[in-house]
C-alpha positions in Angstrom: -25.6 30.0 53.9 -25.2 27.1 51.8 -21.6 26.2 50.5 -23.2 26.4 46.9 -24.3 29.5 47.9 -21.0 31.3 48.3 -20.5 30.1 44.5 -21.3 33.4 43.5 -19.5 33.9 40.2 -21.6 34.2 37.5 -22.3 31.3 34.8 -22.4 33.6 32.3 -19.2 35.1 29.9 -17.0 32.8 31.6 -15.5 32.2 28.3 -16.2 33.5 24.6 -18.3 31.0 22.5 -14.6 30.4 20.4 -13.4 29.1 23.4 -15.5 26.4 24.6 -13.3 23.5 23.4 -9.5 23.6 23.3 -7.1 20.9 23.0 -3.7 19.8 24.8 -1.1 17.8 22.4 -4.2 17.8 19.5 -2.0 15.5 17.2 -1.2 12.8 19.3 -1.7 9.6 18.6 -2.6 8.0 22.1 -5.8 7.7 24.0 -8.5 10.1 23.6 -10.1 11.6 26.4 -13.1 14.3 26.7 -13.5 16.3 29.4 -16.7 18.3 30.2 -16.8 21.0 33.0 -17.3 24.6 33.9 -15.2 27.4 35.7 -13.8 24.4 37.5 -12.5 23.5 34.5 -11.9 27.1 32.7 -12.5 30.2 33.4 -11.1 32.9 31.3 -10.0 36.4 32.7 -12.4 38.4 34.3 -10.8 41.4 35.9 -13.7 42.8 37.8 -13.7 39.6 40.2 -9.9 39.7 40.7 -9.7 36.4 38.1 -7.1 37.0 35.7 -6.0 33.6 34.7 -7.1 31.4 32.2 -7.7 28.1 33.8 -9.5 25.8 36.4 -10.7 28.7 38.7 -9.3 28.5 41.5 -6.1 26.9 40.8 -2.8 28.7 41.5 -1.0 28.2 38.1 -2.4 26.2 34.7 -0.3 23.3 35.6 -2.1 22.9 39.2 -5.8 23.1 37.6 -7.3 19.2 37.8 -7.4 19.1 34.1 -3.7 19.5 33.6 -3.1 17.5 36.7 -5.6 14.7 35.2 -4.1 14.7 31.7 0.0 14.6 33.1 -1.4 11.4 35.3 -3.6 9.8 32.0 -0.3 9.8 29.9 1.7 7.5 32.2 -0.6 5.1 31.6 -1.5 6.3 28.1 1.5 7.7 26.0 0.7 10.7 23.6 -2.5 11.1 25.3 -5.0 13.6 23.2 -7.2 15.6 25.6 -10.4 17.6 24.1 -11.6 20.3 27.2 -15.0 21.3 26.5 -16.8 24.4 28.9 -20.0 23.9 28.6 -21.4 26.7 31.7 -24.1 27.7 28.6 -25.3 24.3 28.4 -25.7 24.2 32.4 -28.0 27.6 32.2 -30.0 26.3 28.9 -30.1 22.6 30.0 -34.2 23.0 29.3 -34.5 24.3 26.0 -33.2 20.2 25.4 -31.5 19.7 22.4 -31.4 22.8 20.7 -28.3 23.8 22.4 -26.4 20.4 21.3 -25.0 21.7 17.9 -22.7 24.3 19.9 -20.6 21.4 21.1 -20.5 19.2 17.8 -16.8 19.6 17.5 -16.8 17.7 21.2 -18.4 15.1 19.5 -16.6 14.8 16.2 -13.2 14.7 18.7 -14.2 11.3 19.0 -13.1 10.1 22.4 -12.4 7.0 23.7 -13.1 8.0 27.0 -15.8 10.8 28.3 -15.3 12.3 31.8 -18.7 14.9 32.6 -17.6 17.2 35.7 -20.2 19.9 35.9 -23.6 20.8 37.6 -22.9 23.6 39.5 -24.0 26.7 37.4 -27.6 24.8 37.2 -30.6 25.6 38.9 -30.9 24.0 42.4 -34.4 23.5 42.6 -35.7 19.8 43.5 -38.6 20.3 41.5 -36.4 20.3 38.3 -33.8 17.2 38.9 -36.6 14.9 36.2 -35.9 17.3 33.5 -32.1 17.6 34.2 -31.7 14.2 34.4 -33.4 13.6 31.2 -31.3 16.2 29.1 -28.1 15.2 31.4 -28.1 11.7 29.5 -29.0 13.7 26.0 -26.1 15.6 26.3 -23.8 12.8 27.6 -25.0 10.2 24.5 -24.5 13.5 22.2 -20.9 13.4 23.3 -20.2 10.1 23.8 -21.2 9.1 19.6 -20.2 5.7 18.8 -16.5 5.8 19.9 -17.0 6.2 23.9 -16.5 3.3 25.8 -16.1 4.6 29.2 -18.2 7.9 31.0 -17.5 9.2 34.1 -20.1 11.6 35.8 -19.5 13.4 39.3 -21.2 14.9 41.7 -20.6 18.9 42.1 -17.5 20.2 44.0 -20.7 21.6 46.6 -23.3 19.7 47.2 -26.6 20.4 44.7 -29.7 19.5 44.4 -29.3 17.9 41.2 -26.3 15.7 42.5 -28.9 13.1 43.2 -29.8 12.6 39.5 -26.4 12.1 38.7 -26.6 9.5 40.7 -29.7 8.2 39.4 -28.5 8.6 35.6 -24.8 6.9 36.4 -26.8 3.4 37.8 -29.5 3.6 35.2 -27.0 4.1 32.0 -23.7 2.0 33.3 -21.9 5.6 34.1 -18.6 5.5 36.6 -19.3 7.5 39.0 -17.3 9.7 41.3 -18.6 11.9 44.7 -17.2 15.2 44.8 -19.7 17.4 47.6 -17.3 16.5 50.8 -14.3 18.3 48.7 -16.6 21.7 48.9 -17.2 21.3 52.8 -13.8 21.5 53.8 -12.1 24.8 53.6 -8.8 23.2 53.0 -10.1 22.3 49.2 -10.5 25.9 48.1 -8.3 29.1 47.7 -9.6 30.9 50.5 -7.7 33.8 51.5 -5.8 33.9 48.0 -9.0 36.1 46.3 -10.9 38.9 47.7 -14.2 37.9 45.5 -15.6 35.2 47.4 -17.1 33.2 44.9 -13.5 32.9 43.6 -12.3 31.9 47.0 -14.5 29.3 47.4 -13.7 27.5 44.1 -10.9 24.3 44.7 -7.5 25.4 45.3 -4.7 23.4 44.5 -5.3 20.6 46.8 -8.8 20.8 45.5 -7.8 20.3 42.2 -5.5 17.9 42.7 -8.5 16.0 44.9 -10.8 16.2 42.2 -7.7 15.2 39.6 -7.0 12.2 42.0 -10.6 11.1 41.9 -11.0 11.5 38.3 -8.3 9.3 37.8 -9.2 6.2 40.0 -13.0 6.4 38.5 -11.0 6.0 35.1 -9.1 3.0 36.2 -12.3 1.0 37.4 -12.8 0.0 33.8 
């Protein structure tokens, strides 16, 4: 089987359509950051897989999940840091309908950020035959969010390898995107919370030294710029 494979929580409900964007410290008056992602990035409680947190699945605690870990490591370099955390699973299941499904992340946009990092893939479909079309509404809905205020996007591969990790890599050296490689972290066993879930698409979702891999990564494709 492969390790994509195992990734057998669904894409859909992960969160209610209310919750797709949240903020940490909204009124601060530092560096804006967006950050785009999936269950890896938030997940919201779903009892009947043994999930009942609210954070980066698989992370132990809210602190540990790579966004938190991220943002404490942005504002020592940044003071008063503003982080905007879109989940955006529904755009990774409707990726072909194009841009009709753009307007469901226009607050994303409005946040204005100085500074987009795009972490997501894996709830797409891994066919070959469709990494033209992904590519071409990836960089839609990475222009949609970056407006005219973002000066630096980081894409990155998924946390297992997909299909559609090579047009990420196309679309990052075609469009001037940093990017960061993220398929080794899923092929080591150490990355994910196996053994802390029963549900094995849980399981095999970064644990804390997963996230804080991914966090780390994150962090040194942000200080290339």
């Amino acid at each position: 089987m492969e390790t994509i494979e195992k990734n057998t929580v669904k894409a859909e409900n992960q969160l209610k359509a209310d919750q797709y964007i949240t903020y940490i410290n909204p009124n601060g008056k530092g560096k804006r950051f967006l950050v785009v992602g999936n269950s890896i990035t938030r997940h919201g409680v779903k009892h009947d897989i043994g999930w009942h947190n609210d954070w980066g699945m698989a992370a132990s605690d809210i602190e540990r999940d790579y966004v938190h870990i991220l943002y404490r490591a942005l504002c020592e370099r940044y003071p008063d840091a503003v982080m905007c955390i879109t989940q955006v699973a529904t755009w990774e299941r409707e990726f072909k309908n194009g841009t009709a499904i753009l307007p469901t992340f226009q607050e994303a946009r409005r946040f204005g950020a100085d500074a987009l990092v795009m972490r997501l893939v894996e709830n797409c479909p891994n066919n070959a035959e469709d990494i033209p079309l992904f590519k071409k509404r990836y960089v839609e809905f990475v222009e949609f969010l970056r407006g005219d205020t973002v000066s630096q996007t980081v894409v990155t591969t998924g946390f297992w390898h997909h299909r559609f990790d090579a047009g990420i890599r196309e679309c990052a050296d075609e469009n001037g995107y940093t990017l960061v490689t993220l398929g080794d972290l899923g092929e080591d066993e150490s990355m994910k919370a196996i053994g802390l879930f029963h549900h094995e698409g849980v399981a095999n979702h970064p644990g804390n030294k997963g996230m804080q891999a991914i966090a780390d990564r994150i962090l040194a494709g942000l200080a290339e710029k």
